[in-house]
C-alpha positions in Angstrom: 95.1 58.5 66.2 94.9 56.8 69.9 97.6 57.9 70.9 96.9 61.9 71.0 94.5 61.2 73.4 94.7 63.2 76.6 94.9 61.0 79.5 93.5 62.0 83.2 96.6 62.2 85.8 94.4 59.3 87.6 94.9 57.1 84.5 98.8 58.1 84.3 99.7 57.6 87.8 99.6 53.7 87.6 102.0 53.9 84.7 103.9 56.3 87.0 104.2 54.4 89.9 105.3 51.3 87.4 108.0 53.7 85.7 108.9 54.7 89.4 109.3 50.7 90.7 110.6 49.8 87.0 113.7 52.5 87.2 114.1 51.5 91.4 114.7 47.9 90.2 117.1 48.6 87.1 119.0 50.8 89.1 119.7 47.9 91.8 120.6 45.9 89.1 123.0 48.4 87.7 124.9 48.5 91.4 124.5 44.5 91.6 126.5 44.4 88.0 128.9 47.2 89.1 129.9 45.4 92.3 130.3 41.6 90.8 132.3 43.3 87.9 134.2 44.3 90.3 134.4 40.8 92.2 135.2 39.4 88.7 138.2 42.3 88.1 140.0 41.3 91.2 139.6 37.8 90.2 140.6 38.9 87.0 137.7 36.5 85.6 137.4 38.3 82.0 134.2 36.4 80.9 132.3 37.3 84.3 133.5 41.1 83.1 132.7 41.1 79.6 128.9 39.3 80.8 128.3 41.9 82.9 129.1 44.5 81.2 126.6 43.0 78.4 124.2 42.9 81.2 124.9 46.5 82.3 124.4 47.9 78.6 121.0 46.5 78.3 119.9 47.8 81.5 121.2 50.6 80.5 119.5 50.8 77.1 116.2 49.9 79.0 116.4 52.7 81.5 116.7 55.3 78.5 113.4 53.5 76.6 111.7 54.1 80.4 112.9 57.3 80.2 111.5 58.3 76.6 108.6 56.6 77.6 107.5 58.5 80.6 107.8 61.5 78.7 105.8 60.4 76.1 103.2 59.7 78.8 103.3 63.3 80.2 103.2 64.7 76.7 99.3 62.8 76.9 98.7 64.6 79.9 97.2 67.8 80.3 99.4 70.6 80.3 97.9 71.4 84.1 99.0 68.2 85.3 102.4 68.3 84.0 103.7 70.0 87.4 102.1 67.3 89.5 103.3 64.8 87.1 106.7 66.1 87.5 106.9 65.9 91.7 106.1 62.2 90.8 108.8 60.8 88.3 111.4 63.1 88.6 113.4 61.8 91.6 113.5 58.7 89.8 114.3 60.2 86.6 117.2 62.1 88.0 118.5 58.7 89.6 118.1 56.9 86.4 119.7 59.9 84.0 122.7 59.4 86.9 123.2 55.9 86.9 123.6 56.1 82.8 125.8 59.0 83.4 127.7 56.9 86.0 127.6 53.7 83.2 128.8 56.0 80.5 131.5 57.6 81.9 133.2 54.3 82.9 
């Protein structure tokens, strides 16, 4: 029963700013693995490949459970603060729904 409590937007905006610094940091890691795949194609170093693209799923898998979380999260807020709580994760949600889009349609 905890967790239908309504938070306060004060209480979710340190889990938003961690959501916000958690995407930022998979999404480098995405680029990192995208650009030493490619190293590893032109080296044509198939084990370096097959890693990273191991590596890129779970990133990938982690930035859709961020996702699902932080809407979980705003679903606890109140319905007022749901705007607010928008203009705060949803550049980074768009980045993240991107970078899975960009992963996906490889």
């Amino acid at each position: 029963f905890l967790i239908n409590l309504i938070i306060s937007m004060k209480v979710a905006e340190i889990s938003i700013n961690k959501f916000n610094d958690q995407i930022s940091h998979k999404i480098t890691q995405l680029k990192s693995f995208r650009i030493a795949n490619s190293n590893a194609s032109t080296l044509s170093d198939m084990e370096k490949m097959r890693k990273d693209a191991i590596n890129c799923l779970r990133v990938v898998k982690q930035l859709k459970q961020l996702l699902i979380e932080i809407e979980n999260l705003k679903a606890r807020t109140k319905p007022e603060d749901h705007e607010k709580f928008e203009q705060l994760t949803s550049k980074r949600k768009q980045e993240a729904l991107k970078e899975i889009q960009m992963y996906q349609g490889q």
